[in-house]
C-alpha positions as a printed Julia matrix, in Angstrom:
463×3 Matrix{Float64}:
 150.48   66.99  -14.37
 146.95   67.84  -14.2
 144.98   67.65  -11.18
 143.14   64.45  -11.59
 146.47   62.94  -12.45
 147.68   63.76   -9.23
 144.94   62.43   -7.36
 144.79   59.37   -8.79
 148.92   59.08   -8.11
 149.56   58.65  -11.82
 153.28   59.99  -12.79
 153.64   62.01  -15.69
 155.47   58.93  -17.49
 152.86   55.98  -16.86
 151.74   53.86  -19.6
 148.51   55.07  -19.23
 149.22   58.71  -19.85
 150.89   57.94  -22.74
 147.67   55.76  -23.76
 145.46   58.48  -23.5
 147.54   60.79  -25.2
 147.59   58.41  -27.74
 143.92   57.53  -27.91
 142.92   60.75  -27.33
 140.27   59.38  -24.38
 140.13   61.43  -21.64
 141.92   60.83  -17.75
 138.37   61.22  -16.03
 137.08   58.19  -18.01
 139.9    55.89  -16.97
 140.09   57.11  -13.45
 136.28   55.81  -13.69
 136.99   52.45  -15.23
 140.24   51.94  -12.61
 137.52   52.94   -9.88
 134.73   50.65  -11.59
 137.42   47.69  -11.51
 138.12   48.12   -7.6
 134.72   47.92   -6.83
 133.56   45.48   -8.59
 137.15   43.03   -7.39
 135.8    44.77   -3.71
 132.2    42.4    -4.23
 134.04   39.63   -5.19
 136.28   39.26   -2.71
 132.57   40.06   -0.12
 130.45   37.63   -2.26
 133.52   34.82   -1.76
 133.57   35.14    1.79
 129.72   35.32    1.75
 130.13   31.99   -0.32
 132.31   30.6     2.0
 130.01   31.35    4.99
 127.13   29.94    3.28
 129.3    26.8     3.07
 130.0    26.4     6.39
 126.1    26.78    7.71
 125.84   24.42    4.8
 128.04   21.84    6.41
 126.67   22.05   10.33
 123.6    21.83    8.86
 124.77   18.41    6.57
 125.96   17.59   10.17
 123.64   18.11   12.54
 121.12   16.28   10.11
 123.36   13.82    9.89
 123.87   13.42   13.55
 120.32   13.1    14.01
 119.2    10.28   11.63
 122.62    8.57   13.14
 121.31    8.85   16.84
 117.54    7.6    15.54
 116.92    4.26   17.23
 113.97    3.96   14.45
 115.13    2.51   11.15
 114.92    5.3     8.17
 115.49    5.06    4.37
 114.23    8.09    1.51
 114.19    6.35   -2.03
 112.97    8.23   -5.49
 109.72    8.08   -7.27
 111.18    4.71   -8.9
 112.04    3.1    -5.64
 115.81    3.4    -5.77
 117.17    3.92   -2.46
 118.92    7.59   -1.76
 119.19    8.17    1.55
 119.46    5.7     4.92
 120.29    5.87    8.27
 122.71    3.67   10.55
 119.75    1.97   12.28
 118.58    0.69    8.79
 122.09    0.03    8.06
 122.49   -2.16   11.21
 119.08   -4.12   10.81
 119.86   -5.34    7.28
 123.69   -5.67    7.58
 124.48   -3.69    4.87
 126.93    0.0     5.07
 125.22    3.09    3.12
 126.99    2.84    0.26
 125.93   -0.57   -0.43
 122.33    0.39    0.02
 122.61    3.55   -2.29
 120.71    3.33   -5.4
 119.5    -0.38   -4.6
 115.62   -0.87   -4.97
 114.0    -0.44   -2.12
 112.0    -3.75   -3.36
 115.43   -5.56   -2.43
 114.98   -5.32    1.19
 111.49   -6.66    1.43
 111.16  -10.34    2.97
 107.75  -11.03    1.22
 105.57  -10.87   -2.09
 102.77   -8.58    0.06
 105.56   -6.28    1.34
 106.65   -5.76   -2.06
 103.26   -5.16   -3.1
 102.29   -2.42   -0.24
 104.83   -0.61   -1.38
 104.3    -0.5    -5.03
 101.02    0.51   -4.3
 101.69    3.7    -2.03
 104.82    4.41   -4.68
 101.97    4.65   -7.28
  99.54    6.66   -5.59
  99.39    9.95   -6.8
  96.74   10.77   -4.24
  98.85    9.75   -1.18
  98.42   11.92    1.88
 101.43   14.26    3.07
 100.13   12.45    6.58
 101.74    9.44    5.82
 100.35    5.76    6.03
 100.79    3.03    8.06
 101.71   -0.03    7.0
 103.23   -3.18    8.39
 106.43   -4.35    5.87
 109.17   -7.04    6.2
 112.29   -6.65    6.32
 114.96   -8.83    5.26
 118.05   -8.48    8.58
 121.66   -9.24    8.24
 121.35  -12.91    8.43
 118.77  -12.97    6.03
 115.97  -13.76    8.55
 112.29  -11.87    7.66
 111.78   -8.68   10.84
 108.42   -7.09   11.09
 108.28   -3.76   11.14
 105.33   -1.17   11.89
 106.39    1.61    9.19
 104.83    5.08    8.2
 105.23    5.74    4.81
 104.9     9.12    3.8
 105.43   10.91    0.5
 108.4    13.31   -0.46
 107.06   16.03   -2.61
 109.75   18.29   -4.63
 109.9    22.16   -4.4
 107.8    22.27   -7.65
 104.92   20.33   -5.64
 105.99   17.53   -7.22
 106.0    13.88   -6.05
 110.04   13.55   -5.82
 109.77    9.97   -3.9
 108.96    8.36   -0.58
 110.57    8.64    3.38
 110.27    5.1     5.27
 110.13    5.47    8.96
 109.0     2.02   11.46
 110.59    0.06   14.23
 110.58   -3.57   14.54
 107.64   -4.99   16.33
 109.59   -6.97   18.5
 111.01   -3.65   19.91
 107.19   -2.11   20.33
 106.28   -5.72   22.26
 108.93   -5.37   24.55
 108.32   -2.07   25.43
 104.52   -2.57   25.55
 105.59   -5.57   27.75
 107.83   -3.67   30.04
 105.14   -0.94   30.37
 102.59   -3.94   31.19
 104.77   -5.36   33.76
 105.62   -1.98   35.56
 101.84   -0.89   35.61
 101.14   -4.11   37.11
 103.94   -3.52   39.46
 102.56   -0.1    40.38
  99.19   -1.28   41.33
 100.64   -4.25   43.25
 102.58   -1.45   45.15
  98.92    0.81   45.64
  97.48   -1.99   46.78
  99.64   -2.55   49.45
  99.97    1.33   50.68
  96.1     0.58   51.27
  96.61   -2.66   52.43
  99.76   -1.04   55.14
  97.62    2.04   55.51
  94.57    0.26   57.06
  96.93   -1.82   59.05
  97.8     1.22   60.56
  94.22    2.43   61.31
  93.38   -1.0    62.44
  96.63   -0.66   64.82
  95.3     2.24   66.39
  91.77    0.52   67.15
  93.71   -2.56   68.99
  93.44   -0.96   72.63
  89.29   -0.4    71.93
  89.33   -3.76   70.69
  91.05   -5.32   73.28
  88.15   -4.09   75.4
  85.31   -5.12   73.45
  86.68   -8.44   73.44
  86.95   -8.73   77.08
  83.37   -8.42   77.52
  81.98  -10.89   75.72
  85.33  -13.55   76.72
  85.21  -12.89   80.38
  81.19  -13.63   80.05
  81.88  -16.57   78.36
  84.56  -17.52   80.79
  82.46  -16.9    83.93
  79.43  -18.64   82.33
  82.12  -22.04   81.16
  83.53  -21.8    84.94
  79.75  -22.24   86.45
  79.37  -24.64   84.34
  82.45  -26.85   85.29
  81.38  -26.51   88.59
  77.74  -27.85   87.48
  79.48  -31.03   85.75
  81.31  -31.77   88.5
  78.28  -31.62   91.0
  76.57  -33.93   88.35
  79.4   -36.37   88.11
  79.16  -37.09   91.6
  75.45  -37.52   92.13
  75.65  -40.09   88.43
  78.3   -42.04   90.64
  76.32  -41.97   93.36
  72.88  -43.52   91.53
  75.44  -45.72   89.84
  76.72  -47.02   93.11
  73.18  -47.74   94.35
  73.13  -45.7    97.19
  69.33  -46.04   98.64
  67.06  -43.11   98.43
  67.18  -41.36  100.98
  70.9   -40.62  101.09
  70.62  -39.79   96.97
  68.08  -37.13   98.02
  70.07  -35.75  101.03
  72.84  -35.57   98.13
  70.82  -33.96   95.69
  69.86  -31.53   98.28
  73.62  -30.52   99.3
  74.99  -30.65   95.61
  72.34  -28.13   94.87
  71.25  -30.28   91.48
  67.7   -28.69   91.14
  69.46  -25.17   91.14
  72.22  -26.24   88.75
  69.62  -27.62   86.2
  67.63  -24.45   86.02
  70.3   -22.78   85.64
  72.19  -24.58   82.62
  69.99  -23.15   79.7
  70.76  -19.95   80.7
  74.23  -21.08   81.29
  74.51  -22.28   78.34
  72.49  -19.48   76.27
  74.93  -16.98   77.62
  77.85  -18.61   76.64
  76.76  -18.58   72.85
  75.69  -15.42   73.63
  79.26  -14.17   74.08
  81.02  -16.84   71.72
  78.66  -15.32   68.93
  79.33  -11.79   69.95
  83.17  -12.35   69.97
  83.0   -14.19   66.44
  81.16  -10.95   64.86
  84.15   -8.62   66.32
  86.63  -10.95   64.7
  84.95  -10.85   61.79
  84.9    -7.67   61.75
  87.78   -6.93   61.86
  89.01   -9.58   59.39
  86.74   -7.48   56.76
  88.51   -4.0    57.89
  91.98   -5.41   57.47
  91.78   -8.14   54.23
  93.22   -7.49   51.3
  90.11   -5.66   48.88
  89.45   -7.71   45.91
  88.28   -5.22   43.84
  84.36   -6.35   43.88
  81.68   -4.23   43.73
  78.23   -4.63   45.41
  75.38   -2.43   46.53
  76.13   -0.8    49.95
  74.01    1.86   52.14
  76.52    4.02   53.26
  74.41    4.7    56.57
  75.62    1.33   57.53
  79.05    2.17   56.53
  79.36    5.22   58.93
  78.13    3.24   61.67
  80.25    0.47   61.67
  83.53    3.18   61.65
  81.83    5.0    64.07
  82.08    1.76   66.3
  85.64    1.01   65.66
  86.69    4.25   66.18
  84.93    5.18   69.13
  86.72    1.69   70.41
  90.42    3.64   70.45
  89.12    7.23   70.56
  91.03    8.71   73.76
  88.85   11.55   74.18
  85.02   11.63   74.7
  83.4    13.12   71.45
  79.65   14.62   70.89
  78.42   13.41   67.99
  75.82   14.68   65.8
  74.88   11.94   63.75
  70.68   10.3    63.06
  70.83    8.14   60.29
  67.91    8.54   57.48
  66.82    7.07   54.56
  68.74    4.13   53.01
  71.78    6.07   51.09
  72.84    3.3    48.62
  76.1     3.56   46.34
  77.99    0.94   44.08
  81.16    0.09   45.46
  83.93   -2.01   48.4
  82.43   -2.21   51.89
  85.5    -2.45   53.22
  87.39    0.18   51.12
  84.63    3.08   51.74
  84.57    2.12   55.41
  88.59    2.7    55.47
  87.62    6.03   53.78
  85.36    7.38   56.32
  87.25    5.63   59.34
  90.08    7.82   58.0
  87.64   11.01   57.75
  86.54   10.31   61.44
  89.92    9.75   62.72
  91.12   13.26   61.46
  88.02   14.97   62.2
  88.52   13.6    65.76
  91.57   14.33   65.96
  91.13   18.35   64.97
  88.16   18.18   67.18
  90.38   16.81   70.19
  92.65   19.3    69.95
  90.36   22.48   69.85
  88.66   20.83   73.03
  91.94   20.8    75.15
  92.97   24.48   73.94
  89.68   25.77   74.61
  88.21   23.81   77.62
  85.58   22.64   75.63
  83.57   19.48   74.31
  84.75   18.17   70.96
  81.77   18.17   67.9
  81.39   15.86   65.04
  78.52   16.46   62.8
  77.7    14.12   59.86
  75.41   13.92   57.71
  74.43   11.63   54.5
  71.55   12.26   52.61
  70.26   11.4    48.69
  70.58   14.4    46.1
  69.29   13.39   42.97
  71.42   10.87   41.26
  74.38   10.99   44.08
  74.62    9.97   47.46
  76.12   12.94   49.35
  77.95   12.87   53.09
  79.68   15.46   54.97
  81.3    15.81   58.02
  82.62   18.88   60.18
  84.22   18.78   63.24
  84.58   22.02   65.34
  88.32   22.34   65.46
  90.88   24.98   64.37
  90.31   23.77   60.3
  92.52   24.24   57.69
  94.83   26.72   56.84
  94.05   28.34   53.09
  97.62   27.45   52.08
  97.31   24.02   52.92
  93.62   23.19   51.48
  95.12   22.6    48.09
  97.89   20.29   49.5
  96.03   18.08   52.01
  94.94   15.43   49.71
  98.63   14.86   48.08
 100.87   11.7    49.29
 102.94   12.31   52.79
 101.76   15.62   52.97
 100.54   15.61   57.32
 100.19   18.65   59.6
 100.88   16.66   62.11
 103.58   15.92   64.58
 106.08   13.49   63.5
 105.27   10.32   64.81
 101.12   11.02   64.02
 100.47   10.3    61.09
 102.09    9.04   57.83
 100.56   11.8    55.37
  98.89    8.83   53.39
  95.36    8.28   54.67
  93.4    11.43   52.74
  95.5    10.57   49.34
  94.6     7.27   49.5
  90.75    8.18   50.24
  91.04   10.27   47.82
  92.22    7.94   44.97
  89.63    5.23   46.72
  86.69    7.52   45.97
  87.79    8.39   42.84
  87.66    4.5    41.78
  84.55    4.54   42.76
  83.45    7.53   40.56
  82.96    9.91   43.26
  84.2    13.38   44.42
  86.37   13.78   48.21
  86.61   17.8    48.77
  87.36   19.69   51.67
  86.53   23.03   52.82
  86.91   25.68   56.2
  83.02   26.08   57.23
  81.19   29.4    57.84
  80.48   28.47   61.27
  84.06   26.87   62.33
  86.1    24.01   62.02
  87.04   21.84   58.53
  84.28   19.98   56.71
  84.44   17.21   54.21
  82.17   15.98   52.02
  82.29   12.59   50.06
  79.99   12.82   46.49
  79.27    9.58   45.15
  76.46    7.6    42.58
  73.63    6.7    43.71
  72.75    3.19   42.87
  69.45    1.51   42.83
  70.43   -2.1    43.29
  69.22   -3.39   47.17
  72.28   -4.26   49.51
  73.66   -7.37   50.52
  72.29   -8.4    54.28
  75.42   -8.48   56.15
């Protein structure tokens, strides 16, 4: 046996040795062919697992596409260049009461409730020019009970892998869905600004509450003036009541002048208009703290009107000078009239908050120190806005927190202080009224804020 016999394991007997004795062809060239054969059954048996691989990607693919247009809540259906429906998903299958089989190879045309239904879609079927963006169009469909359901559809052309047009993909919701949902997101934005309206509305209850001992006092002014003056006057009436009986009884003159005398009527009738002048005095003075404070703590109605915001900062600095606890210097000389577009009531809440913290800051640098607390403010006209700022000479504000300070509940205060919601709500106040609320550590100490509105030119309300 030669040596290529023996290395391909051929005995001397096999068929093939006898072949090629016979044929004359030489071992080499068979052990070639045998060698040609095993590689070649070698890439088949590759390529078939290969093919077999291919088909299972093939498969999770079929699947997950599947799963997809079976989990759309949108109603989908892919028909041919001729309108005959080829693919469809369960939503469309639900709406129209009809299983995928039933729907394959119908005319799309079938499922349209209406002549002009029919007819938009004949005419983007025929348009050779139609964009791969799709177009909108509004079609009905006919449901499972045979009833017509708008739908708001994009229609958008399938193109082959040649470029060619190969057919349409239908994609809409019925309009009643997109109504309810634009009705539910209606009713919860309404809800939401019912709920911001009363956080301001609780949050200036809870600036008002901390005016109430101030206020207390500045009503017990004017009431115990009116009370003294009301008491005199009582006193007067009664005096007078006796000296009418008397003339009414006809006592003689001399005895009605000997009363007159001890009653002290000449005195009590000089006295009444001033009496009397006092007392409306006070009653007026009381009225215009009540009222007062009925502005501060009504519910806004969201009207705008010319306001000088001079005015504004001193009516909060009165109402919170009534509960300060601590005296305060305060830097403050009002100049010309600063006048914005906007709620009295809302921008005084806004700088009645800015004074309260500033206050508060300054307070507490004055008891660790020894010193006098500082507010300076200022408000002034620059160009087209109406600009006011206000630093107070406390510790200010750590760098961490300056980007933090104007977010809801956020409070560097003790618990129990504060609620973390008067800045953010300033904040979102000013920004209704198209201005700017920033805050900043000054050069010279302490935090500073500035408010940045417009500047209108309309003349305030007298108030």
């Amino acid at each position: 046996m030669s040596d290529a016999r023996k290395e391909a394991g051929i005995a001397p007997d096999h068929p093939l040795t006898a072949r090629s004795a016979i044929d004359g062809v030489d071992e080499a060239t068979w052990l070639d062919v045998i060698q040609r054969m095993d590689e070649v059954y070698s890439q088949l048996v590759s390529d078939e697992i290969a093919l077999e691989q291919k088909n299972v990607e093939l498969e999770e693919s079929q699947q997950f596409i599947f799963s997809i247009m079976s989990a759309m809540s949108d109603v989908l259906l892919v028909c041919n260049e001729g309108g005959e429906i080829e693919e469809t998903n369960a939503a469309l299958c639900e709406l129209v009461g009809r299983s995928d089989d039933q729907l394959h190879g119908m005319p799309v045309f079938a499922l349209l409730a209406d002549a002009d239904s029919v007819e938009r879609m004949k005419r983007f079927l025929a348009d050779a020019q139609a964009s791969r963006r799709g177009q909108a169009s509004e079609l009905n469909l006919v449901d499972a009970e045979g009833r017509p359901v708008p739908v708001d559809a994009n229609l958008t052309p399938r193109f082959a892998r040649n470029g060619r047009r190969a057919g349409t993909v239908v994609v809409g919701r019925p309009t009643a869905e997109l109504k309810r949902a634009y009705h539910e997101l209606r009713e919860a934005h309404e809800a939401l600004k019912r709920a911001q309206q009363q956080l301001l509305h609780s949050e200036k209850m809870a600036s008002l509450g901390r005016l109430v001992a101030g206020v207390a006092h500045e009503l017990n002014n004017p009431i115990s003036f009116v009370l003294g003056n009301v008491h005199a006057l009582k006193k007067y009436g009664e005096r007078m009541g006796r000296y009418i009986d008397a003339v009414h009884a006809g006592v003689s003159g001399e005895a009605l002048a000997d009363l007159r005398e001890r009653l002290r009527i000449e005195h009590a009738l000089a006295d009444l208009p001033s009496l009397i002048e006092g007392t409306v005095e006070g009653a007026q003075r009381t009225a215009d703290i009540v009222n007062g404070l009925k502005r501060f703590s009504a519910m806004d109605t969201g009207s705008r009107e010319a306001v000088d915001l001079n005015a504004v900062i001193d009516r909060a600095l009165h109402w919170t000078g009534k509960g300060r606890a601590i005296p305060v210097e305060l830097h403050w000389q009002p100049g010309e009239a600063c006048i914005v577009q906007g709620s009295a009531g809302q921008l005084q809440q806004v700088v009645m908050n800015l004074l309260q913290n500033a206050c508060d800051a300054a307070g507490t640098a004055g008891d660790a120190a020894g010193g006098t607390a500082r507010l300076h403010i200022a408000c002034a006209v620059e160009g087209d806005r109406v600009r006011m700022t206000l630093r107070d000479n406390g510790p200010g504000i750590p760098e961490q927190y300056l980007s933090r300070i104007f977010e809801p509940f956020f409070t560097t205060k003790p618990v129990g202080k504060g609620t973390g919601l008067g800045l953010s709500i300033s904040y979102g106040i000013v920004e209704q009224h198209g201005g700017r609320l920033s805050a900043r550590n000054h050069p010279e100490g302490g935090a500073e804020f500035t408010l940045d509105l417009p500047r209108s030119t309309d003349s305030p309300a007298s108030t």
